[in-house]
C-alpha positions as CSV (number, residue, x, y, z in Angstrom):
1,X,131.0,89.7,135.6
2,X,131.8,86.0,135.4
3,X,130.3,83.3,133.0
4,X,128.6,81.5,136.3
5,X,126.8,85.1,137.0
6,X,125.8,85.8,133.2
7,X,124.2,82.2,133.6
8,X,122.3,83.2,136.4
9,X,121.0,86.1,134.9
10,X,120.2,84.7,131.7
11,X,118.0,81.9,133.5
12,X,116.5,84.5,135.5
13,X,115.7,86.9,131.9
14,X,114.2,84.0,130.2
15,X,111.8,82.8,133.4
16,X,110.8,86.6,133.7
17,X,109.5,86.3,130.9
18,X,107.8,83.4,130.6
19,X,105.7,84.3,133.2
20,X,105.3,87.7,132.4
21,X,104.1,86.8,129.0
22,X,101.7,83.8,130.5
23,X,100.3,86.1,133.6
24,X,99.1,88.8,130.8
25,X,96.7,85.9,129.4
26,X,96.3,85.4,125.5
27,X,99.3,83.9,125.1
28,X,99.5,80.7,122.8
29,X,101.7,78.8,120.1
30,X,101.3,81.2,117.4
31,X,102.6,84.4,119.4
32,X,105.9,85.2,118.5
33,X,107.9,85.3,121.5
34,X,107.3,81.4,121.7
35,X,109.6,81.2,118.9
36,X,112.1,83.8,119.8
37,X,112.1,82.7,123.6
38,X,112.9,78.9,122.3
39,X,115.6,79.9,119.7
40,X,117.1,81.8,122.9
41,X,116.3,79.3,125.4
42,X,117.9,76.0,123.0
43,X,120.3,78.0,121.1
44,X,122.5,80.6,123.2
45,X,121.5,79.7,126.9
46,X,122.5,76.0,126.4
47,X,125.4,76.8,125.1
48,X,126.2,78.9,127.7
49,X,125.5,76.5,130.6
50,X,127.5,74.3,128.4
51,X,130.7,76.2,128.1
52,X,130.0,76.8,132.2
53,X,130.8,73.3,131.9
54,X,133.6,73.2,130.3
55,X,132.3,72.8,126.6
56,X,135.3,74.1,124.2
57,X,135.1,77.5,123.0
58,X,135.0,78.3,119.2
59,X,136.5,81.2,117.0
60,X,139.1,81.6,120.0
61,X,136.1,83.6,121.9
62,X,137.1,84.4,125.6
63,X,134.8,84.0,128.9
64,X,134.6,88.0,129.2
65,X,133.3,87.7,125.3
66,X,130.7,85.9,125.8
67,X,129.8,87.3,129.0
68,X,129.1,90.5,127.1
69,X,127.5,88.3,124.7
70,X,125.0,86.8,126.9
71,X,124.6,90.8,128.4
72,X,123.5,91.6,125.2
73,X,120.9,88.6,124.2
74,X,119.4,89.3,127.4
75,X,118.7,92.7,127.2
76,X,117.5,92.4,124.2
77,X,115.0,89.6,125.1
78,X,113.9,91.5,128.3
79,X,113.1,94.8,126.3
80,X,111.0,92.8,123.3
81,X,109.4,91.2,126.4
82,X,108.1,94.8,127.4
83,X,107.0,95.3,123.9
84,X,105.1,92.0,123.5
85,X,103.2,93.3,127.0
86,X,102.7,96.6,126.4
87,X,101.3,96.0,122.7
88,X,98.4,94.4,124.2
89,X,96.6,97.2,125.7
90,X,97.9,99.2,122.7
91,X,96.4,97.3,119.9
92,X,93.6,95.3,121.3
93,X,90.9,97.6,121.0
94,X,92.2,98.5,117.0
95,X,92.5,94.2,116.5
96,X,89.1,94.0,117.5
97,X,87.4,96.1,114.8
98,X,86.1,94.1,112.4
99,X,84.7,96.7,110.5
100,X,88.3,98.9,110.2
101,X,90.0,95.8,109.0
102,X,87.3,94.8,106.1
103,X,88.3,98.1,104.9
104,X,91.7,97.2,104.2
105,X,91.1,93.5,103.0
106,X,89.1,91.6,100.5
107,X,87.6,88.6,102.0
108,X,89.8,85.9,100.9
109,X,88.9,84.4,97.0
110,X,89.5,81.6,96.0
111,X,89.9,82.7,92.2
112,X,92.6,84.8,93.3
113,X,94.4,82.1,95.2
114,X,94.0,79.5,91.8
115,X,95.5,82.8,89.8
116,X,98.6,82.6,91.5
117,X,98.7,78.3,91.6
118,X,98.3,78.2,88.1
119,X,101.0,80.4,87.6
120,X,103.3,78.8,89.8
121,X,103.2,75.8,90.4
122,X,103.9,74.5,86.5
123,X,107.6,76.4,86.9
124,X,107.8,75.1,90.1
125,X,108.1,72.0,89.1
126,X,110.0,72.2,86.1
127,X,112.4,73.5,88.4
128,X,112.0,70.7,91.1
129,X,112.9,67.5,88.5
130,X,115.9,70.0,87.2
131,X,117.9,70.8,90.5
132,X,116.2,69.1,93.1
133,X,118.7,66.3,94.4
134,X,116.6,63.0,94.2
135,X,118.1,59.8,95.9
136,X,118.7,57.4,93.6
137,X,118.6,59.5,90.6
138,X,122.0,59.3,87.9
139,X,120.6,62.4,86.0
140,X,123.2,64.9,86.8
141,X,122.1,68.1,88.6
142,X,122.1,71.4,86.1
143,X,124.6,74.1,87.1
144,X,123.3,77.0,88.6
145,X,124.5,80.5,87.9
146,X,122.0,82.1,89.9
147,X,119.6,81.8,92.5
148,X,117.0,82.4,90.1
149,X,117.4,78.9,88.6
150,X,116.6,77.2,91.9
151,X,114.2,79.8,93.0
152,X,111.3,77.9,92.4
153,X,111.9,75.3,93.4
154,X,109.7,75.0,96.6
155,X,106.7,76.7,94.9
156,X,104.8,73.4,95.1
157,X,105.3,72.9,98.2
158,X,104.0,76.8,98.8
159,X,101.3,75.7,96.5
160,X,100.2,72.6,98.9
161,X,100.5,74.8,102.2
162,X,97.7,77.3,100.9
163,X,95.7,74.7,99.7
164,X,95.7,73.1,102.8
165,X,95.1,76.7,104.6
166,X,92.6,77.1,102.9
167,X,90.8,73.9,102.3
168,X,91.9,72.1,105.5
169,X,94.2,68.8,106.1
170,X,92.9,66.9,103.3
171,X,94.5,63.3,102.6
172,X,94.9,64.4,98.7
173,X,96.5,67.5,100.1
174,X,98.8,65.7,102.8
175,X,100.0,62.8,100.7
176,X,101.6,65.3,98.4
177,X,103.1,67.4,101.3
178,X,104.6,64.7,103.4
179,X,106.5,63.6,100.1
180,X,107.7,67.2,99.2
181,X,109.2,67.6,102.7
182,X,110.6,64.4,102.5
183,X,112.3,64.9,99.7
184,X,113.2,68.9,100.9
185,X,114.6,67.0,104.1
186,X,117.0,64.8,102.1
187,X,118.8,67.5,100.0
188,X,121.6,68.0,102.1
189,X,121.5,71.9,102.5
190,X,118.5,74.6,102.8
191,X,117.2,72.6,106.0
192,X,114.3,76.0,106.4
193,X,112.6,74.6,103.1
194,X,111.6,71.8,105.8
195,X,111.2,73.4,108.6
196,X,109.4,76.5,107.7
197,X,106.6,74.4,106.4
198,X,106.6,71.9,109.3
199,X,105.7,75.6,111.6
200,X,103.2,76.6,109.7
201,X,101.3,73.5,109.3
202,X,101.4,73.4,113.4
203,X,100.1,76.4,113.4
204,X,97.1,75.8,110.6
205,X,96.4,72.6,112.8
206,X,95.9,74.0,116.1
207,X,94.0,77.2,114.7
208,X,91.4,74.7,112.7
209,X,91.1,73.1,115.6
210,X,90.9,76.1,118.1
211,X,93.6,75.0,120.0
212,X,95.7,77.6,121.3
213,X,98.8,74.9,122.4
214,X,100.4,71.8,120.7
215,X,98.9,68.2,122.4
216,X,101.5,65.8,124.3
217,X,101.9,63.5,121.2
218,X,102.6,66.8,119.1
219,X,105.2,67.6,121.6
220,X,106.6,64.1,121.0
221,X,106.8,65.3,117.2
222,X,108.9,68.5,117.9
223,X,111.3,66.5,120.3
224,X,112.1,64.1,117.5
225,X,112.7,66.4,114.7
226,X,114.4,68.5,116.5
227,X,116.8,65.9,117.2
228,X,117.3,65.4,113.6
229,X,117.4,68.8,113.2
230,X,120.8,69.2,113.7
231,X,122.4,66.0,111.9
232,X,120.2,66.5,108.7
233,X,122.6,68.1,106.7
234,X,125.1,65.3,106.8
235,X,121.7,62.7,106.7
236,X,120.9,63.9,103.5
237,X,124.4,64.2,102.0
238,X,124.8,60.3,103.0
239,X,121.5,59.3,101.4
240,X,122.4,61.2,98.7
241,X,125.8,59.3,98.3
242,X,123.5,56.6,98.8
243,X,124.0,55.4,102.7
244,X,121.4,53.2,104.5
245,X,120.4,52.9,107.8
246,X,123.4,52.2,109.2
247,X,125.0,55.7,108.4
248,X,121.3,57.3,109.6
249,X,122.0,56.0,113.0
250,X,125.4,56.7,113.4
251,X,124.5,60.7,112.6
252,X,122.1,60.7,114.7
253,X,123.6,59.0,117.4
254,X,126.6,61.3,117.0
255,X,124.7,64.3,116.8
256,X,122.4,63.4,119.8
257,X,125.8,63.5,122.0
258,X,127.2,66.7,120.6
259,X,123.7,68.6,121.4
260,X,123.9,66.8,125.0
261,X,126.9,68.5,125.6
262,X,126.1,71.3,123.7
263,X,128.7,71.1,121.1
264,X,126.8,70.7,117.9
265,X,127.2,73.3,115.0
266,X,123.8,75.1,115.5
267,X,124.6,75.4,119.7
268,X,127.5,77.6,118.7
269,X,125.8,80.5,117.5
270,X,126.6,82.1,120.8
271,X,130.3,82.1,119.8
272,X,129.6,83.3,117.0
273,X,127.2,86.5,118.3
274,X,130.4,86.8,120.1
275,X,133.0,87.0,117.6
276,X,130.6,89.4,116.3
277,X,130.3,92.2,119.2
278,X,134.0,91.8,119.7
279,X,135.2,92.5,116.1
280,X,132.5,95.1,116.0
281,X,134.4,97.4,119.1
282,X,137.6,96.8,117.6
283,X,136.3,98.1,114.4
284,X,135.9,101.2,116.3
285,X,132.4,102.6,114.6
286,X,128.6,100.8,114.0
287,X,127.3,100.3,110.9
288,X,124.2,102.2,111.0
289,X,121.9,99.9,109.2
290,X,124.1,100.0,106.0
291,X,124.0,96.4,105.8
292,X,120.2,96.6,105.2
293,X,120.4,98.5,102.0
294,X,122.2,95.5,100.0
295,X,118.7,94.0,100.3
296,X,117.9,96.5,97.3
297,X,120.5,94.7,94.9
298,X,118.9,91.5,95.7
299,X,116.8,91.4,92.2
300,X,120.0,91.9,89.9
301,X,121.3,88.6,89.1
302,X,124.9,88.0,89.7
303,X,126.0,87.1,86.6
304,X,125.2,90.9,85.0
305,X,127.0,92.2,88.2
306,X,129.9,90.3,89.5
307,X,130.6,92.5,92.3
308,X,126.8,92.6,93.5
309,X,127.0,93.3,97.1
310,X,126.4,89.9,99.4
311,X,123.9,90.1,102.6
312,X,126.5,89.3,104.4
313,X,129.5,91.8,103.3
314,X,129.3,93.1,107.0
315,X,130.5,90.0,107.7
316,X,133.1,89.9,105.4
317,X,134.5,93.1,106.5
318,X,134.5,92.2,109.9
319,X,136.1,88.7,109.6
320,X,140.0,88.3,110.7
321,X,142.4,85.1,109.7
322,X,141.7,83.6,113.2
323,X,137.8,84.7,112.7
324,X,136.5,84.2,109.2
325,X,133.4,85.3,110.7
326,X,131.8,85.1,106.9
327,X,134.0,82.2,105.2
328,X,132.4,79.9,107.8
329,X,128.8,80.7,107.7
330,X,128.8,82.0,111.4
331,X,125.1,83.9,112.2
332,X,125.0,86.9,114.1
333,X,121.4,86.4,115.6
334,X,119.2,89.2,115.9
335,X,120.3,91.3,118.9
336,X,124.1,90.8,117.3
337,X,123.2,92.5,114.5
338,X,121.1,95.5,115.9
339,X,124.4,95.3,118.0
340,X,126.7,95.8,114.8
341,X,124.6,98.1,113.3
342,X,123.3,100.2,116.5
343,X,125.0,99.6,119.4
344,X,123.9,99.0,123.0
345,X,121.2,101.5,122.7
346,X,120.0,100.4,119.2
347,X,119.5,96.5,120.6
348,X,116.9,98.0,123.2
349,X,115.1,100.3,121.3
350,X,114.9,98.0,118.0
351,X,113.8,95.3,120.0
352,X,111.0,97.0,121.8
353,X,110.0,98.2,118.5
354,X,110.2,95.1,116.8
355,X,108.4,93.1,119.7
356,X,106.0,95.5,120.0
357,X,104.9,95.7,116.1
358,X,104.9,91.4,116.2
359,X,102.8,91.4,118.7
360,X,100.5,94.0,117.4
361,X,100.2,92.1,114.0
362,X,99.7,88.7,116.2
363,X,96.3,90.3,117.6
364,X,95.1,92.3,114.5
365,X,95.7,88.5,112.4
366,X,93.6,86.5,115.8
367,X,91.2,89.3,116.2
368,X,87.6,88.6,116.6
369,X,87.2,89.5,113.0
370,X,89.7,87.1,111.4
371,X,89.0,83.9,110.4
372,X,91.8,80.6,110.1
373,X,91.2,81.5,106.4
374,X,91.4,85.1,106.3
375,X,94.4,86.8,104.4
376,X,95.1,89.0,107.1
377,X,96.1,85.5,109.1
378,X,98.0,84.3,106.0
379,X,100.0,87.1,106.4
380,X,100.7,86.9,109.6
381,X,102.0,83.5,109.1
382,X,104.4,84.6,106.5
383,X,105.8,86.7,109.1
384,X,105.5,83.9,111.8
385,X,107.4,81.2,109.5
386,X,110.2,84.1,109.3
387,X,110.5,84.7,112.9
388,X,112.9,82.0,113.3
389,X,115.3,83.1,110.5
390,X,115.0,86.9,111.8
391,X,116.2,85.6,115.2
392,X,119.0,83.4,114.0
393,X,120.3,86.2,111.2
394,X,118.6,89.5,111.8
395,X,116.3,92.0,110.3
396,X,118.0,91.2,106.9
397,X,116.1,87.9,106.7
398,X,112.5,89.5,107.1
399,X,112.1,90.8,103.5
400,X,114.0,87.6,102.2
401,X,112.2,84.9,103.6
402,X,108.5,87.1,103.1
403,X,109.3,88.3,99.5
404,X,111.5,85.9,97.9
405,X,111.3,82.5,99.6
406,X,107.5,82.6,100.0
407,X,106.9,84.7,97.1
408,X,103.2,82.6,95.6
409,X,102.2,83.4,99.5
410,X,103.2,86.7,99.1
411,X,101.3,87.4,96.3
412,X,98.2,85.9,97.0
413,X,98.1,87.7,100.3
414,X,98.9,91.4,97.9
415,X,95.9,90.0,95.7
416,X,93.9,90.9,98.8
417,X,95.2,94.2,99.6
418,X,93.4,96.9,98.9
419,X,93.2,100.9,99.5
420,X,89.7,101.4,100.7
421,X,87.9,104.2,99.4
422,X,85.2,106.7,100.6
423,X,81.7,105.5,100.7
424,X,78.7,107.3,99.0
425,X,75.5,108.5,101.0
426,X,72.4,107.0,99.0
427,X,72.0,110.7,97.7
428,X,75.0,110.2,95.7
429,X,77.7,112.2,97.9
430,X,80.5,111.3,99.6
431,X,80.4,110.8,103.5
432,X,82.9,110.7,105.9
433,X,83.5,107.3,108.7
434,X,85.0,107.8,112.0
435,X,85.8,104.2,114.2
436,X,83.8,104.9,116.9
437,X,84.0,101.9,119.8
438,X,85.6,99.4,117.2
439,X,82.5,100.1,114.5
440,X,82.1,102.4,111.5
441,X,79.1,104.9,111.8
442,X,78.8,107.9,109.6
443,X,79.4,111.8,110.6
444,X,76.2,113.5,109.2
C-alpha cells in the first residue's frame, strides 16, 4: 500500500467515527474518544498528510514504515470505536442505578476532602519554593536525587482543582490557580502539570453549567494554547534565562511554521510509533506485557537501587545507533505499545477492551445518579486527565498519572470507597437485595 492510500484510509477511519460516535447520541466533551480521536486526528494523521507532502522523515523511517504505522493507529481507533458503541447498550441500564452505585460510594464529605488538603498541601509547598524554577529568582535550585523530592510539588495546584470541583469557580479559588499554572507553564519541562489541569477545569466548567460542548470563545482558548503548546518548552527555558518578549515571539512564530508544515517535535510521534513496530519485528518476539510490571518498582527510590528498572527499558532494548529510540525521548503511543507488547491481534482486542471499559466508566460517572460533585465523577476525571498521556505513551501511564501524579485526588476519591455490606430486616436479621429494574428491593 502506498502512503497516498494509508492517507485515504486514515481520513476515512477517523470520519467513521466521528459520525458513528455522534449518530449513537450522548456524546459530549467529557467522553473519552474526544480526546483520543483529537490526539489521533492532530498528532499522527497530520503528520502523515505532511510527510505526503513532502515533510522530512525522522529516525531514517521509510514510506512502507509508516504505512504500516498508520495500518496500525487505525485499526486500533476503529476497534475502540466499536467498544465506545457497543458499551452503551451494555452499561446504560447498570449507570442508571442510583441505588447500586450508593452502595459502593459515600456521598462526597467535605471533612474528608479538608483531611487530605491539610495534609498536603503544607508539603506541597515547601516543595514548590524548593525546586520550583521561579523567573527572576537567584536562589539556586536544590539537587534532586529522586523524584520523590519534586513529587509534590503540584499538590497545591491538586489542592485548588478540588476546591474548585467542589465549591465551584470561585475568584479566591481562580486567582490562586491562574498563578500556579502560570508559573507550572514557565518551567521549561513537565508541560502535563499545565495542561492536565487546563482539561479538567474545562470539563468542571461545562458540567456546572450543564453544557455538554465547549462555547465558540472557548474554542478560541484551545486554538491558542495549543499553539503554544508546542513551543513552551523552549518559552519557559528563555524566561527562565530571562528573555522578554522579543524571544516569546520569535518561538512562537517559529513553532507556528513548523506545526503548519507539520514538522514540530510533538507532530513526529508518528515516526516514532514507527521506529517502534519496525524494531519490534526485527526483534523477532513481543513483549508480552513485561514492560508493565516495572510499574511495581516504581515506589523504591533510585538511590537504594541503582539498577531500578526504567518505564521505558523496552525502549532501551529496542533502540539501535541510527534509532535511539529511548535516548531521545521518542513515545510509542498507545496502539504502538499494545503493538510491542501484543502484536496485531493484541492492538484490536486491547483496544476494544480498553474503549469499551472508558466508556462504561464515562456513563456510570454521568449517570442520572451522579452529581458534578460526586466522587464517582472525581474519579472519572482522574481517568479523563490521563487519557491523553495513555494515548501518547501507553497503558504504562494510567497507574502513573492516577496514583502518583494526582495522588491528593486519588486519595480523597479512596476516602470514599467503600465495601457495602448486608442490610438488616427491622427484626434484626440479615436480608438479601437483588437490582431489580435499576432499584434495590428485598427478597423475602
Amino acid at each position: 500500500m502506498t502512503l497516498q492510500s494509508a492517507v485515504v484510509l486514515d481520513l476515512f477511519v477517523v470520519c467513521s467515527a466521528i459520525m458513528l460516535l455522534a449518530l449513537r447520541g450522548g456524546l459530549r466533551a467529557s467522553h473519552p474518544a474526544v480526546l483520543y480521536i483529537g490526539f489521533h486526528l492532530t498528532v499522527l494523521s497530520t503528520r502523515a498528510w505532511a510527510l505526503l507532502n513532502g515533510a522530512p522523515a525522522t529516525l531514517f523511517v521509510t514510506e512502507q514504515e509508516t504505512v504500516k504505522a498508520l495500518l496500525v493507529a487505525d485499526l486500533g481507533l476503529a476497534c475502540a470505536t466499536v467498544g465506545w458503541l457497543t458499551a452503551r447498550s451494555l452499561s446504560a441500564n447498570a449507570a442508571s442505578s442510583e441505588a447500586g452505585d450508593s452502595g459502593w460510594w459515600r456521598p462526597f464529605d467535605d471533612r474528608r476532602m479538608w483531611a487530605v488538603i491539610v495534609a498536603t498541601v503544607p508539603v506541597g509547598l515547601v516543595t514548590l519554593v524548593t525546586y520550583a524554577r521561579i523567573p527572576g529568582s537567584e536562589a539556586a535550585q536544590s539537587e534532586v536525587t529522586t523524584s520523590y523530592q519534586t513529587l509534590a510539588v503540584t499538590w497545591p495546584g491538586l489542592a485548588l482543582l478540588v476546591l474548585i470541583y467542589r465549591y465551584g469557580f470561585r475568584w479566591y479559588l481562580m486567582f490562586p490557580m491562574l498563578a500556579y499554572l502560570s508559573l507550572m507553564a514557565v518551567q521549561g519541562f513537565g508541560r502535563y502539570r499545565l495542561v492536565l489541569p487546563l482539561i479538567l477545569l474545562v470539563v468542571m466548567w461545562l458540567d456546572r453549567k450543564g453544557r455538554a460542548w465547549p462555547p465558540v470563545w472557548m474554542l478560541a482558548g484551545f486554538v491558542a494554547v495549543a499553539i503554544l503548546f508546542v513551543p513552551l518548552k523552549s518559552i519557559g527555558v528563555a524566561i527562565q534565562a530571562g528573555g522578554g518578549l522579543d524571544v516569546f515571539r520569535d518561538e512562537v512564530s517559529r513553532s507556528f511554521e513548523e506545526t503548519r508544515t507539520g514538522t514540530a517535535s510533538d507532530q513526529t510521534i508518528l515516526d516514532g510509533l514507527a521506529a517502534t513496530i519496525s524494531l519490534t519485528d526485527d526483534r523477532g518476539s513481543f513483549f508480552l506485557g513485561s514492560p508493565y510490571l516495572n510499574v511495581l518498582t516504581l515506589p523504591i527510590p533510585r538511590p537504594l537501587w541503582e539498577g531500578k528498572p526504567g518505564l521505558n527499558e523496552h525502549l532501551v532494548e529496542l533502540s539501535t545507533p541510527i534509532r535511539p529510540l529511548a535516548s531521545i525521548g521518542a513515545v510509542s503511543t498507545l496502539p504502538g505499545d499494545i503493538y510491542l507488547n501484543f502484536g496485531w491481534l493484541g492492538v484490536g482486542l486491547v483496544m476494544f477492551v480498553f474503549a469499551r471499559w472508558t466508556a462504561s466508566l464515562w456513563r456510570r460517572a454521568y449517570s442520572s445518579a451522579m452529581t458534578h460533585r460526586s466522587a464517582q465523577r472525581l474519579l472519572f476525571l482522574l481517568f479523563f486527565a490521563a487519557f491523553v498521556q495513555v494515548a501518547r505513551d501507553g497503558l504504562i501511564s494510567l497507574p502513573v498519572f492516577i496514583l502518583v501524579h494526582q495522588l491528593p485526588l486519588a486519595a480523597i476519591v479512596a476516602l470514599h470507597f467503600r465495601i457495602p455490606r448486608g442490610e438488616r430486616s427491622p427484626r434484626g436479621r440479615p436480608r438479601n437485595t437483588a437490582r431489580r429494574t435499576g432499584r434495590e428491593v428485598a427478597i423475602r
